[in-house]
C-alpha positions as semicolon CSV with decimal commas, in nm:
position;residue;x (nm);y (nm);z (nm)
1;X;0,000;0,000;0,000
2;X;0,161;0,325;-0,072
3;X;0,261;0,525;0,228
4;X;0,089;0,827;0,150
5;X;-0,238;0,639;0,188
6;X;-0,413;0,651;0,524
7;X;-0,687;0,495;0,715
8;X;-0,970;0,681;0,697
9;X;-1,225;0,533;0,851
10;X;-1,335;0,505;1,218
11;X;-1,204;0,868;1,277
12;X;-1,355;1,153;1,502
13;X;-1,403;1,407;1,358
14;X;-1,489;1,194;1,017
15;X;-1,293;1,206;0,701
16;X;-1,369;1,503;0,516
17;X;-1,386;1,534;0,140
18;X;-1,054;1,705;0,071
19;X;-0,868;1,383;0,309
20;X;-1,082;1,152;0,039
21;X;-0,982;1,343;-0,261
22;X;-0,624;1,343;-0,171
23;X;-0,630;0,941;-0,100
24;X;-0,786;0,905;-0,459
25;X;-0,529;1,144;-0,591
26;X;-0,218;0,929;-0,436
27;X;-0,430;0,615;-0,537
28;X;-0,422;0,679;-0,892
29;X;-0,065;0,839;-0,884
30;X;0,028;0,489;-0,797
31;X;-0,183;0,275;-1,014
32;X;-0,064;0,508;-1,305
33;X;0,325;0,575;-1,234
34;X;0,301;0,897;-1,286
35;X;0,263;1,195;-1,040
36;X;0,137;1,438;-1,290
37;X;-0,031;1,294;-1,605
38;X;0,060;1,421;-1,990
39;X;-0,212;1,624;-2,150
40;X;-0,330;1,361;-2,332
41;X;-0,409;1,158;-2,029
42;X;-0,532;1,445;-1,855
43;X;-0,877;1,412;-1,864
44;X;-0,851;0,999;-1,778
45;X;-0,650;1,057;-1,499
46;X;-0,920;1,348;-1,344
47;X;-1,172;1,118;-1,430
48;X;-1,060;0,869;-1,229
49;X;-0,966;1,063;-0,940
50;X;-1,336;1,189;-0,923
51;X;-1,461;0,811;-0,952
52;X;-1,203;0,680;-0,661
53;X;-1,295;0,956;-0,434
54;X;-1,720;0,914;-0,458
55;X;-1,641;0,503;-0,449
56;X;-1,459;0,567;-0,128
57;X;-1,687;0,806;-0,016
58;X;-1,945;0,549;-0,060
59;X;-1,772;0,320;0,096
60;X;-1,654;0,517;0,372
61;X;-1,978;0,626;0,504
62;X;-2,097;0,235;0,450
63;X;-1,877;0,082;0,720
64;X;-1,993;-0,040;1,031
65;X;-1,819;-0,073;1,328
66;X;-1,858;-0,161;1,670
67;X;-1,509;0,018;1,839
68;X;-1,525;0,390;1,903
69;X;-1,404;0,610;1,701
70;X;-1,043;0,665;1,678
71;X;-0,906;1,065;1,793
72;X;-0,697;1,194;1,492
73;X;-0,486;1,386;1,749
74;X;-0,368;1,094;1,947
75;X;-0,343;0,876;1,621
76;X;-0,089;1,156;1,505
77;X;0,083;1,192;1,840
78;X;0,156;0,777;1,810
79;X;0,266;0,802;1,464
80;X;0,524;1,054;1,559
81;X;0,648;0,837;1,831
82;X;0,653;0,521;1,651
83;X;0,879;0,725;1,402
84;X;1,123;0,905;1,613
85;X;1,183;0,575;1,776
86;X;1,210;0,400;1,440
87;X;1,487;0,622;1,297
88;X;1,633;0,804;1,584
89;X;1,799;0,443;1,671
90;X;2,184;0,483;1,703
């Protein structure tokens, strides 16, 4: 999965449009190999972007879960740490 990708579900406050359009966006950057596509592929690769981010929207507000919802803030605040300790090792 790329790396650029993140969970967005189960999340208080809930995803919001711009977080799903930029998942899409890295999504198809991926599938496609390219990070910014030539004209001619210009309109395939907005296309596509649109389609990804309403399919995960739909998805998205489909799930069902029974664990509370995770706080961004503290999600962040772990990433960091897991990060510092994974390449501040000596």
């Amino acid at each position: 999965m790329c790396r650029n990708i993140r969970p967005l579900f189960n999340f208080d406050p809930p995803a919001t449009d711009e977080e799903i359009h930029a998942a899409a966006l890295q999504f198809v950057r991926k599938i496609s190999g390219s990070r910014k596509p030539s004209k001619i592929n210009e309109i395939a690769f907005e296309t596509a972007i649109t389609e990804i981010a309403a399919a995960s929207s739909t998805l998205l507000s489909s799930l069902q879960t029974n664990t509370p919802a995770k706080n961004r803030e503290e999600e962040a605040a772990k990433a960091k740490a897991r990060s510092q300790a994974r390449f501040n090792r000596q």
